[in-house]
LUMKETOR-143366 format. One line per 8 residues: number of its first residue (from 1); their letters; for each residue x, y, z of N, C-alpha, C. Coordinates in nm, 3 decimals. Layout:
N
NUM> a> X/Y/Z/X/Y/Z/X/Y/Z; ... .
END
This chain:
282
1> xxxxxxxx> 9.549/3.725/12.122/9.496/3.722/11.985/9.342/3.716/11.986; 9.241/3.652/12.090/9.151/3.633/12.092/9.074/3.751/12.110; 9.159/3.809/12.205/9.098/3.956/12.288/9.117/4.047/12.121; 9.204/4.045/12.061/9.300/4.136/11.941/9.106/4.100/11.879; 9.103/4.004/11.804/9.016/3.932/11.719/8.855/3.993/11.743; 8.808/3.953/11.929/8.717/4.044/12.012/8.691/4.149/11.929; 8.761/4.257/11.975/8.768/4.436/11.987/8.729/4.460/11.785; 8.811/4.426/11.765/8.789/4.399/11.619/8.644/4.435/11.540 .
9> xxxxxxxx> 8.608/4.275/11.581/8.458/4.260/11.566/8.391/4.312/11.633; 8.383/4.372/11.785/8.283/4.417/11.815/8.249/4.566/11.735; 8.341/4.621/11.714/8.387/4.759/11.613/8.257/4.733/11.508; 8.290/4.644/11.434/8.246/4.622/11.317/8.118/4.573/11.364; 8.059/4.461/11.420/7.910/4.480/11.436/7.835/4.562/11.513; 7.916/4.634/11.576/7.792/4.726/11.648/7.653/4.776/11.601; 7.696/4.753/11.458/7.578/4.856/11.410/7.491/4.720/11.309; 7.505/4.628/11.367/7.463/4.514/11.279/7.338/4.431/11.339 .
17> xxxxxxxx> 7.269/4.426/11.310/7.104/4.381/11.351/7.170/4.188/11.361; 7.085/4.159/11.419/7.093/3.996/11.456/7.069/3.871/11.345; 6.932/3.990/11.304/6.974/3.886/11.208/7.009/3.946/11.003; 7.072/4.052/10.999/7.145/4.039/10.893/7.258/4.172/10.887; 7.342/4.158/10.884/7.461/4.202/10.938/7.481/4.346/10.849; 7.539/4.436/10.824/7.502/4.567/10.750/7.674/4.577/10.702; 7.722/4.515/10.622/7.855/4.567/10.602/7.879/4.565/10.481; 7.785/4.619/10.382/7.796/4.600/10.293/7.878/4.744/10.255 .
25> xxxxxxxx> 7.842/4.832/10.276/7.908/4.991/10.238/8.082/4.982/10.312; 8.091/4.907/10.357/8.264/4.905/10.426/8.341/4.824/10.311; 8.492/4.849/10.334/8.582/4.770/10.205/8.625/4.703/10.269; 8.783/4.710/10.322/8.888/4.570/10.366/8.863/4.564/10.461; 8.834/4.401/10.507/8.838/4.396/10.642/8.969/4.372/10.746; 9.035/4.267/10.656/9.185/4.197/10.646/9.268/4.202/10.520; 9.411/4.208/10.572/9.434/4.202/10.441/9.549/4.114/10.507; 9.610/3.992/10.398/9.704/3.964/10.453/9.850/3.948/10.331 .
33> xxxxxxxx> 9.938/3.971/10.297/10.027/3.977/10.201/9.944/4.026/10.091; 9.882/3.998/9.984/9.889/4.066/9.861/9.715/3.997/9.874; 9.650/3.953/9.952/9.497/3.920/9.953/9.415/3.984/10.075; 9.313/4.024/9.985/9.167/4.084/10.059/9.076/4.030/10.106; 9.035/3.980/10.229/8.936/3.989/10.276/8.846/4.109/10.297; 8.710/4.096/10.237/8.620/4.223/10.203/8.504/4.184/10.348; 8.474/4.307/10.394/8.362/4.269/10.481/8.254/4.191/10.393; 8.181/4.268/10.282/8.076/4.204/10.199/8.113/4.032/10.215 .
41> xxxxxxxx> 8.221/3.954/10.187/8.239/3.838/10.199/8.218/3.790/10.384; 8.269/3.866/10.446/8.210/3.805/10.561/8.057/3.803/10.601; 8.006/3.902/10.563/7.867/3.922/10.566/7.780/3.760/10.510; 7.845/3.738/10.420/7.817/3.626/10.326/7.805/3.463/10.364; 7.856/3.528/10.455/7.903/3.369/10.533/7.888/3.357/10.653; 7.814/3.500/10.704/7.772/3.456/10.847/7.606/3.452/10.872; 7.593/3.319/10.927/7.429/3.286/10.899/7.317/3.402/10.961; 7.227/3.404/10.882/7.087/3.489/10.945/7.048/3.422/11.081 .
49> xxxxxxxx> 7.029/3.553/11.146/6.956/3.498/11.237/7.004/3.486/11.381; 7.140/3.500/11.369/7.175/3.492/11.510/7.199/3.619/11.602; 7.239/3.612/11.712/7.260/3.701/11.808/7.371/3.729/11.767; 7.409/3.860/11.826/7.502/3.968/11.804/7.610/3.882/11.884; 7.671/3.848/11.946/7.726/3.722/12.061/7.760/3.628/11.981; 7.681/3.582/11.903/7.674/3.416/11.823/7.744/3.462/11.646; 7.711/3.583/11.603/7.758/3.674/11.484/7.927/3.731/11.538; 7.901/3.747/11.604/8.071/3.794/11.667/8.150/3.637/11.662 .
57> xxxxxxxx> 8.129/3.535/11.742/8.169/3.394/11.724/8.211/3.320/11.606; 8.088/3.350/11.522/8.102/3.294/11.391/8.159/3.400/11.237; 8.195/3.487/11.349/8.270/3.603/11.240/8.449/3.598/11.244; 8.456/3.537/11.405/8.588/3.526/11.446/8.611/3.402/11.346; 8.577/3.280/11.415/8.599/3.155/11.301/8.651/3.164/11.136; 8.530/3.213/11.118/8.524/3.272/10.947/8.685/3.331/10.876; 8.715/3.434/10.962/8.853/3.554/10.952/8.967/3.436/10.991; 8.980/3.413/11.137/9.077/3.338/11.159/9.090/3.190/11.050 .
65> xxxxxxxx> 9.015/3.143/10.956/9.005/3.046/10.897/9.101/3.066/10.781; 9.023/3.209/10.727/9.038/3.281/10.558/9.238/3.324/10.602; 9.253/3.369/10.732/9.391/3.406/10.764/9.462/3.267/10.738; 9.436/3.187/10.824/9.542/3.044/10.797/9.550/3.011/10.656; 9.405/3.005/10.559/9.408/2.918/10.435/9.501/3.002/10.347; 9.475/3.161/10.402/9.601/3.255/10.318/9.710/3.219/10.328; 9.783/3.192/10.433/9.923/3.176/10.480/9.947/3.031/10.488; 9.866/2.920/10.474/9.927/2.795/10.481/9.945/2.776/10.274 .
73> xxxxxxxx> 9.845/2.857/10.246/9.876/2.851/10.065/9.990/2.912/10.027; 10.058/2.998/10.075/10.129/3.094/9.991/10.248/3.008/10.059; 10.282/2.961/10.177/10.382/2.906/10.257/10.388/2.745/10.126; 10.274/2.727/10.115/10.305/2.570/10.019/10.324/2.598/9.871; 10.300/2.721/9.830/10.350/2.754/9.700/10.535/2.784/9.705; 10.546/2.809/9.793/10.708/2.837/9.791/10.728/2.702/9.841; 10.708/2.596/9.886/10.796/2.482/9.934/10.757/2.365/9.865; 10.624/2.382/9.830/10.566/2.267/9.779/10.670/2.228/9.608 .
81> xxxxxxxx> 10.717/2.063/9.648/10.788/2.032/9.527/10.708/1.971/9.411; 10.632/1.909/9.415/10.563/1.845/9.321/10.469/1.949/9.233; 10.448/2.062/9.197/10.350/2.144/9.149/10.313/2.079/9.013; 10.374/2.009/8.996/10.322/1.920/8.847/10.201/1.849/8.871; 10.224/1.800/9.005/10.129/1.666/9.032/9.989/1.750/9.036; 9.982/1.836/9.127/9.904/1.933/9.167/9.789/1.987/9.039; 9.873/2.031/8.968/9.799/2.092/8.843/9.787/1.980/8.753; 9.845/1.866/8.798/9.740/1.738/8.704/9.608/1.725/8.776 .
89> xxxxxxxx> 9.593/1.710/8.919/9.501/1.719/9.000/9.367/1.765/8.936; 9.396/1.911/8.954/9.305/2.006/8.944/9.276/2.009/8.774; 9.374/1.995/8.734/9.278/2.036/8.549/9.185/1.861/8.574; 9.242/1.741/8.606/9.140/1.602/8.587/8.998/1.689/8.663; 9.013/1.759/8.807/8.875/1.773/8.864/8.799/1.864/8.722; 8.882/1.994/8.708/8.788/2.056/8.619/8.735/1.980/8.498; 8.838/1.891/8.439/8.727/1.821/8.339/8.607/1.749/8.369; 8.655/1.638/8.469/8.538/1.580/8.535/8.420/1.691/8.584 .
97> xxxxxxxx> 8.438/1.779/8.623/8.316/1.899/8.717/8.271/1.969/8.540; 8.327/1.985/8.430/8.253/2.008/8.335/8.199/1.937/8.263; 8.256/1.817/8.238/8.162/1.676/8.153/8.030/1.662/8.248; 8.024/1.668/8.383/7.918/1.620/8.462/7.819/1.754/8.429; 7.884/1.893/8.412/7.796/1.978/8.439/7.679/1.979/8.293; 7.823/1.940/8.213/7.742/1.931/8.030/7.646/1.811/8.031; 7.706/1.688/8.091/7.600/1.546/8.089/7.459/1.634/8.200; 7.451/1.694/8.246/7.313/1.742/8.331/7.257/1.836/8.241 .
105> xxxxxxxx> 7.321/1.954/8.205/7.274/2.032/8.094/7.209/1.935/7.986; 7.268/1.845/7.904/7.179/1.750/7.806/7.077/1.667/7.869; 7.036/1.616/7.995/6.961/1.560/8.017/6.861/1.651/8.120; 6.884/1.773/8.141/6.764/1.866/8.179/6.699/1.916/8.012; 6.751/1.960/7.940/6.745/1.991/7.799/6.651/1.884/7.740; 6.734/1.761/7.707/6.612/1.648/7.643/6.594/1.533/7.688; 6.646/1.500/7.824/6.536/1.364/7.907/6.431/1.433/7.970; 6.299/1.401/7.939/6.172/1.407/7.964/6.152/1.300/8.118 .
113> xxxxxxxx> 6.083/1.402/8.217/6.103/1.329/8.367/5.980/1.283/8.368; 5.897/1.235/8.274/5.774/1.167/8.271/5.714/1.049/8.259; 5.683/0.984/8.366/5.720/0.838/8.314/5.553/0.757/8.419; 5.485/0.674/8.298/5.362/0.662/8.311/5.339/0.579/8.390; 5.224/0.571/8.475/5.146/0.479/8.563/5.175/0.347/8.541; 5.179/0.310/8.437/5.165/0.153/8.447/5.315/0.103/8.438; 5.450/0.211/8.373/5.586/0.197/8.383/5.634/0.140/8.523; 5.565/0.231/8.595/5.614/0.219/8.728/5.545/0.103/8.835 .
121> xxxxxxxx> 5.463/0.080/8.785/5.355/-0.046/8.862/5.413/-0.173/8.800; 5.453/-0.198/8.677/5.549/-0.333/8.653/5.662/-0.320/8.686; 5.732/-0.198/8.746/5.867/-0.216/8.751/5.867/-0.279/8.909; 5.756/-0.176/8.992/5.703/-0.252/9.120/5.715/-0.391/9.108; 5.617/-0.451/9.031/5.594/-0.617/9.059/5.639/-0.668/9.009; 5.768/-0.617/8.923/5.907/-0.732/8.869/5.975/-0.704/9.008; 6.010/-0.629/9.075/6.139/-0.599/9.192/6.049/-0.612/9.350; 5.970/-0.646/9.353/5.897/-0.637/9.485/5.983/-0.707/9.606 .
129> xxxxxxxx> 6.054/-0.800/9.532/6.168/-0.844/9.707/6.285/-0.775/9.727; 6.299/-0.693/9.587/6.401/-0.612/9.624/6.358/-0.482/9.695; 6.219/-0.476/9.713/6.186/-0.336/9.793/6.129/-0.344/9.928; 6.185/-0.382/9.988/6.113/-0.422/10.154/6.133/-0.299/10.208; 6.047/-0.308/10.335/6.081/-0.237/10.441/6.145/-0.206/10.542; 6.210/-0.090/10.582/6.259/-0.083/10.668/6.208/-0.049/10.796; 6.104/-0.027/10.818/6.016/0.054/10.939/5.895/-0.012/10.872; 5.835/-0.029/11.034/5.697/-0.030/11.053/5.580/0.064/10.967 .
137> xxxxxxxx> 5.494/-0.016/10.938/5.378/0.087/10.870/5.248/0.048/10.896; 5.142/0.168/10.927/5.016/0.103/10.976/4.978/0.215/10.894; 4.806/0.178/10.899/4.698/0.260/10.870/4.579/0.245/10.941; 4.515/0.329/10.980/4.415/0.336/11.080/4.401/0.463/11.121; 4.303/0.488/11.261/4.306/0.635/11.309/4.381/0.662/11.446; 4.391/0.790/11.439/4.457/0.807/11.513/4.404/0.946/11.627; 4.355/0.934/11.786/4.297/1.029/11.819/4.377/1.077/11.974; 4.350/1.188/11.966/4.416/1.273/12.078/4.353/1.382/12.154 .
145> xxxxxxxx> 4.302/1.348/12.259/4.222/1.443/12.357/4.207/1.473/12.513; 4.243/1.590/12.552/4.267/1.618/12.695/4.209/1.512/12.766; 4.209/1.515/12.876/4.173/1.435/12.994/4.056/1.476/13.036; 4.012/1.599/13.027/3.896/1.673/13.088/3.785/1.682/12.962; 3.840/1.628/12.860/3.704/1.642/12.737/3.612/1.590/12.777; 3.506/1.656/12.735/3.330/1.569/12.740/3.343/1.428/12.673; 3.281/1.348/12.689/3.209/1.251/12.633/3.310/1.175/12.614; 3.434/1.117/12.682/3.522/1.047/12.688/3.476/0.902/12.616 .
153> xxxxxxxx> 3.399/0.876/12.719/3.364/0.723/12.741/3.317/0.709/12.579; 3.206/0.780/12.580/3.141/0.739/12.424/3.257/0.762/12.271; 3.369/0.843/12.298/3.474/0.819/12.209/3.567/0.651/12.256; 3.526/0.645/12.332/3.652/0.556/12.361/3.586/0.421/12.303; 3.435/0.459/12.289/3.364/0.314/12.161/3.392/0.374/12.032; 3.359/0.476/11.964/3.361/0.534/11.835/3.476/0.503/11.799; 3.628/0.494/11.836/3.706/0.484/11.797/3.762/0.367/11.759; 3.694/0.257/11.798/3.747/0.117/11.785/3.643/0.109/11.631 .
161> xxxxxxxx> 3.549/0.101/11.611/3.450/0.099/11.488/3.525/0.169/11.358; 3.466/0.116/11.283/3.534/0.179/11.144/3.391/0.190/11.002; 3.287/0.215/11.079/3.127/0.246/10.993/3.216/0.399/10.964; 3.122/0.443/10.825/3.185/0.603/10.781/3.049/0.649/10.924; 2.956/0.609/10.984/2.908/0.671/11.113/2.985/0.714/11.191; 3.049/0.597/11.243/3.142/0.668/11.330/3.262/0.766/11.313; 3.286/0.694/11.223/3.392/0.832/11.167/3.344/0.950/11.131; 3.241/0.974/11.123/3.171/1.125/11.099/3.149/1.232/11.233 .
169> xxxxxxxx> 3.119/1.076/11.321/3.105/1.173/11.476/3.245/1.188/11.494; 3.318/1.093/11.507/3.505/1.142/11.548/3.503/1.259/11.558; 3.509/1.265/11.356/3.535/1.391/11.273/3.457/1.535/11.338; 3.312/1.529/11.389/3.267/1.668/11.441/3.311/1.676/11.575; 3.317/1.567/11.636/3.369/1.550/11.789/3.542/1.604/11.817; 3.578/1.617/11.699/3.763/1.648/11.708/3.716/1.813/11.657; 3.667/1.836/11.582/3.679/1.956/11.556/3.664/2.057/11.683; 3.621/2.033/11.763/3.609/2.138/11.907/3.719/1.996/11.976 .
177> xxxxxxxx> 3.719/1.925/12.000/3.776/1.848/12.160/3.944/1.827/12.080; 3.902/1.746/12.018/4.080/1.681/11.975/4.175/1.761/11.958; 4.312/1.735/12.014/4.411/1.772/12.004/4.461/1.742/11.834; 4.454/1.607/11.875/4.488/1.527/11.718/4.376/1.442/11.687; 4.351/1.469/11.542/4.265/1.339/11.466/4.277/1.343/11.350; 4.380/1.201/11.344/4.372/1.152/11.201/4.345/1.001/11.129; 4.252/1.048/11.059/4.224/0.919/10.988/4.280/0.872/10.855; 4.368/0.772/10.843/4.453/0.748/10.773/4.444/0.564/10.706 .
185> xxxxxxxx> 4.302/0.546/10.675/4.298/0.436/10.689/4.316/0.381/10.519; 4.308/0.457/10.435/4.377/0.455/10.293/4.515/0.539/10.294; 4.615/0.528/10.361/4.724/0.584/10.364/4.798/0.491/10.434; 4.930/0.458/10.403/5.007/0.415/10.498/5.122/0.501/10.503; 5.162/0.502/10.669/5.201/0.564/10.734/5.325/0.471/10.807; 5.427/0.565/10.839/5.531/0.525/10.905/5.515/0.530/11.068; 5.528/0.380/11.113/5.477/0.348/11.272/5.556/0.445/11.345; 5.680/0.486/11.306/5.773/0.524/11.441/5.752/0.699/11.444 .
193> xxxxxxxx> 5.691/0.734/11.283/5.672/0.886/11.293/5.509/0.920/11.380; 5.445/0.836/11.368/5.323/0.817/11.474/5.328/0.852/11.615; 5.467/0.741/11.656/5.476/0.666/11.800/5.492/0.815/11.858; 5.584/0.945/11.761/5.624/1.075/11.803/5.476/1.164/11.857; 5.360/1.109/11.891/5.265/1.167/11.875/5.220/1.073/12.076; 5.237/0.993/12.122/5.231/0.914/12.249/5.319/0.927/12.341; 5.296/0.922/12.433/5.388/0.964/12.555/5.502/0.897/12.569; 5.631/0.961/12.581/5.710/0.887/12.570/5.780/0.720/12.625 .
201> xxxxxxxx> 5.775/0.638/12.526/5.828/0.485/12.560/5.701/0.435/12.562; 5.610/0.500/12.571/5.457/0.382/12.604/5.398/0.288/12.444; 5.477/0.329/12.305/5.448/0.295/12.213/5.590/0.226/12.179; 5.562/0.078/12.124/5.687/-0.007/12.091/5.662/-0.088/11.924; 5.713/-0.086/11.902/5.686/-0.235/11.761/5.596/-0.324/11.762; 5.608/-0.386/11.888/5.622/-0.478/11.961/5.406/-0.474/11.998; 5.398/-0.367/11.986/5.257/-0.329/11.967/5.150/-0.379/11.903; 5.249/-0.380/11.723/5.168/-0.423/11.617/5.143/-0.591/11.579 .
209> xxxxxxxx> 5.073/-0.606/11.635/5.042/-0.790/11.630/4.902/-0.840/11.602; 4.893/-0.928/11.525/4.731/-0.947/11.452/4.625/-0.943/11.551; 4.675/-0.965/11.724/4.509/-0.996/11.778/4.508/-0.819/11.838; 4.579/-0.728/11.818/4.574/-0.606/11.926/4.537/-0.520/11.781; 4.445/-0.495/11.764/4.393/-0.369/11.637/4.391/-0.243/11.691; 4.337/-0.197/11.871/4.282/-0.077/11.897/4.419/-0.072/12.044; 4.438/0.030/12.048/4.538/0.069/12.141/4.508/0.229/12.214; 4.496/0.181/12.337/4.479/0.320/12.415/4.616/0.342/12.499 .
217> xxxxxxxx> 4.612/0.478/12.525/4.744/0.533/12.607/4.684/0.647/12.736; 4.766/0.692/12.767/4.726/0.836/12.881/4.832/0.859/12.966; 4.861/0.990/12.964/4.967/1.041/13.080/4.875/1.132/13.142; 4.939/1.245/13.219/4.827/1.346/13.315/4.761/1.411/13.220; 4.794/1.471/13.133/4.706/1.539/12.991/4.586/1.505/12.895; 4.652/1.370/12.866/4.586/1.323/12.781/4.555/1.207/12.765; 4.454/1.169/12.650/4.405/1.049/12.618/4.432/0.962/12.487; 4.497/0.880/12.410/4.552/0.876/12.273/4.500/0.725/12.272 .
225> xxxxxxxx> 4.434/0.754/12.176/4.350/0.637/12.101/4.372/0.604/11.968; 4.386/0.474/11.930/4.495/0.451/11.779/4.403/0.307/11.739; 4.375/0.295/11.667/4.284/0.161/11.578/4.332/0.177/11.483; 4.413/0.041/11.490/4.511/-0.025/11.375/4.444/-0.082/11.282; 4.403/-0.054/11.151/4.312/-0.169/11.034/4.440/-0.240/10.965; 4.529/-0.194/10.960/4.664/-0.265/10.920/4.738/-0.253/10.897; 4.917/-0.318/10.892/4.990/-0.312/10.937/5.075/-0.404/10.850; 5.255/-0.350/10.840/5.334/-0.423/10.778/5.458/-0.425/10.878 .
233> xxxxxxxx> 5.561/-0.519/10.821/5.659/-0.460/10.966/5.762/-0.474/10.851; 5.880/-0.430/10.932/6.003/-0.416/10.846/6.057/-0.599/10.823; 6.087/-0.550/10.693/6.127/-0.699/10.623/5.996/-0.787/10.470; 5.865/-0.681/10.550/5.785/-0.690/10.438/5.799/-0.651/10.305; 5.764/-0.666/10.251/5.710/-0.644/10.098/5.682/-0.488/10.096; 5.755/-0.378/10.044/5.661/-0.214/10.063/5.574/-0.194/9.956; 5.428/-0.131/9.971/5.313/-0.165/9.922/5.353/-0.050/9.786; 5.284/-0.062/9.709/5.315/0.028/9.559/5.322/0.175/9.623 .
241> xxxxxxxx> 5.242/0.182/9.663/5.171/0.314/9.755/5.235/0.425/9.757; 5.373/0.329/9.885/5.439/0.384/9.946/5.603/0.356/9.879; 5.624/0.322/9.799/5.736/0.307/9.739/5.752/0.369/9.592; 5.619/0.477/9.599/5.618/0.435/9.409/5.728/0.565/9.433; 5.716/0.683/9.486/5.849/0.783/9.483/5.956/0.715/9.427; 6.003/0.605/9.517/6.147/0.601/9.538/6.192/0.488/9.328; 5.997/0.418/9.347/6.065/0.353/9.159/6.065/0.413/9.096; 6.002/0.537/9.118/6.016/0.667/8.963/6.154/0.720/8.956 .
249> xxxxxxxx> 6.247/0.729/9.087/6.340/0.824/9.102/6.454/0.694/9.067; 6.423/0.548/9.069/6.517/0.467/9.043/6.487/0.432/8.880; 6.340/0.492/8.793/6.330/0.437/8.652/6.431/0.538/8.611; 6.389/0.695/8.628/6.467/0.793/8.623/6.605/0.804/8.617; 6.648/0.757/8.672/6.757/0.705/8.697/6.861/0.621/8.593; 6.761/0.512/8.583/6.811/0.412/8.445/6.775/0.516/8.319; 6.678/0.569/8.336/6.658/0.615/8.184/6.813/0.719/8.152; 6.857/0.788/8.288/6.945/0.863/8.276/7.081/0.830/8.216 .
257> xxxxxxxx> 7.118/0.721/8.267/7.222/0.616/8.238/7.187/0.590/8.078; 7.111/0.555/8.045/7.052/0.457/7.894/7.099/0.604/7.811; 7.017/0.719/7.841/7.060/0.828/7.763/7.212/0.881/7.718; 7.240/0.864/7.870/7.395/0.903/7.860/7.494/0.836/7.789; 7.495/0.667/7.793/7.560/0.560/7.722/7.537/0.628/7.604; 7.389/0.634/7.526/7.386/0.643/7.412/7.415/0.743/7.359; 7.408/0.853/7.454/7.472/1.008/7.340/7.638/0.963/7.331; 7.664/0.932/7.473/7.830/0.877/7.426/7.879/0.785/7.306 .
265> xxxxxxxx> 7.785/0.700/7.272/7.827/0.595/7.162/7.802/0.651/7.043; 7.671/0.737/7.060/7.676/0.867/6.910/7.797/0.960/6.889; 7.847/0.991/6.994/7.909/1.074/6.988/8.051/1.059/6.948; 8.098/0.908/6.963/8.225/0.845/6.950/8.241/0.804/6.796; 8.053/0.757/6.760/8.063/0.674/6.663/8.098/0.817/6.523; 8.042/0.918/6.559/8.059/1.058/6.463/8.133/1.073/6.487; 8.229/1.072/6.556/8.398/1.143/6.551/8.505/1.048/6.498; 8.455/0.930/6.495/8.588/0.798/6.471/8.522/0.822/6.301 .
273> xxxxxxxx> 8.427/0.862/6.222/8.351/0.805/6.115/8.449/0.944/6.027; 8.433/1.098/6.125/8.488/1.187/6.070/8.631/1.172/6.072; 8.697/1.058/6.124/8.869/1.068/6.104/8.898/1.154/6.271; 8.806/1.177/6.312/8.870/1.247/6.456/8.919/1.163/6.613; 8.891/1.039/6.549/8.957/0.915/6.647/9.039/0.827/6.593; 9.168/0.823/6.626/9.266/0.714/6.526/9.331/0.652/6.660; 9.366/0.501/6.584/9.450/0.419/6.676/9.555/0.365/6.635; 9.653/0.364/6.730/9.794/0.329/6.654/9.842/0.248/6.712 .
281> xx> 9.875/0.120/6.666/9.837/0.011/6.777/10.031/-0.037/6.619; 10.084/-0.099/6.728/10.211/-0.159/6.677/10.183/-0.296/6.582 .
END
């Protein structure tokens, strides 16, 4: 069957580029009892981009999949006893998948995703223990330069200092030498997406501690120089800064809810008022 499946496909992609498959002008590919598989649908579903090898693989999958889901459906329409239950199933999903689609339609329509500076800065400093951290965060600079650069020594003072002097030489001194230079000392930054920047294992947590501010590294390549101005660790407090994303997308959120309650309670309260809600209670 595999070999059957093979020959098949190779037929059919020969003439198919790697990365987007040409079958659009062909009709059936499969057919199995009274259903079509169309090439255009396989085309559809097999990702850009791959090798002719890897498109043959994921073309077999695809067919042999669409074959079983044909024949294990039509096999459970003739045996399957409960078809009542079934089509209670499916009409509850479709209502639910259209109330959700209509509740998004009304709140793309008229909830306004705008929500002001100072909304979000009290909602910060009412909830601040509820927003800690999970990861490390520093701010400071961060520098990266071959082994063979000029003027080593005299970066390896510039970098501990934090005068806008020195940071100006960094800054012309990276533009020809540095691999990496960033200064991030009004930004905070996530420690462990950093550490991805140091040779591997030589950067730990365990790093960030009030008396160690400046940290040097080196493997055969390079030189990585990091001056910490400061630092939070997980379990802290997360600074407005860096959390305000996540309170807009949680005010957002409530406002979404508040809207929705209330078109529902309008909406109940106009239909019970018009006689279109009755209760018949013994």
């Amino acid at each position: 069957m595999r070999l059957f499946f093979t020959i098949i496909l190779l037929t059919l992609l020969s003439v198919a580029c790697s990365n987007n498959l040409d079958l659009k002008n062909s009709n059936y590919l499969v057919k199995v009892k009274n259903k079509v598989l169309y090439r255009t649908v396989l085309e559809e579903n097999i990702p850009a981009g791959l090798s002719k090898e890897d498109s043959i693989i994921a073309a077999e999958s695809f067919i042999r999949s669409w074959i079983n889901d044909v024949l294990l459906y039509d096999i459970a329409q003739k045996n399957f006893n409960d078809k009542d239950k079934v089509d209670l199933l499916v009409e509850n999903y479709r209502k639910s998948l259209m109330i959700y689609q209509y509740q998004e339609q009304l709140v793309n329509e008229r909830l306004t995703r705008e929500i002001d500076e100072q909304s979000l800065y009290d909602y910060y400093n009412q909830n601040k223990d509820k927003l800690k951290l999970e990861r490390p965060l520093i701010k400071g600079l961060f520098l990266k330069v071959p082994v063979n650069a000029p003027q080593v020594e005299e970066i390896r003072k510039l970098y501990k200092l934090s005068s806008s002097v020195s940071r100006d030489r960094l800054e012309s001194y990276s533009l020809n030498n540095a691999v990496i230079f960033d200064f991030f000392t009004d930004k905070w930054t996530d420690f462990y997406d950093l550490v991805e920047n140091f040779p591997k294992e030589q950067m730990r947590k365990e790093d960030l501690t009030a008396n160690k501010k400046t940290l040097e590294r080196e493997d055969s390549g390079y030189y990585y120089f990091l001056n910490i101005t400061d630092f939070l660790l997980p379990g802290d407090n997360a600074p407005f800064e860096y959390v305000k994303t996540t309170v807009y997308e949680i005010l957002i959120n409530q406002r979404r809810i508040n809207f929705l309650k209330k078109t529902e309670e309008e909406l109940f309260n106009r239909e019970l008022a018009k006689g279109e809600i009755q209760f018949f209670y013994e």
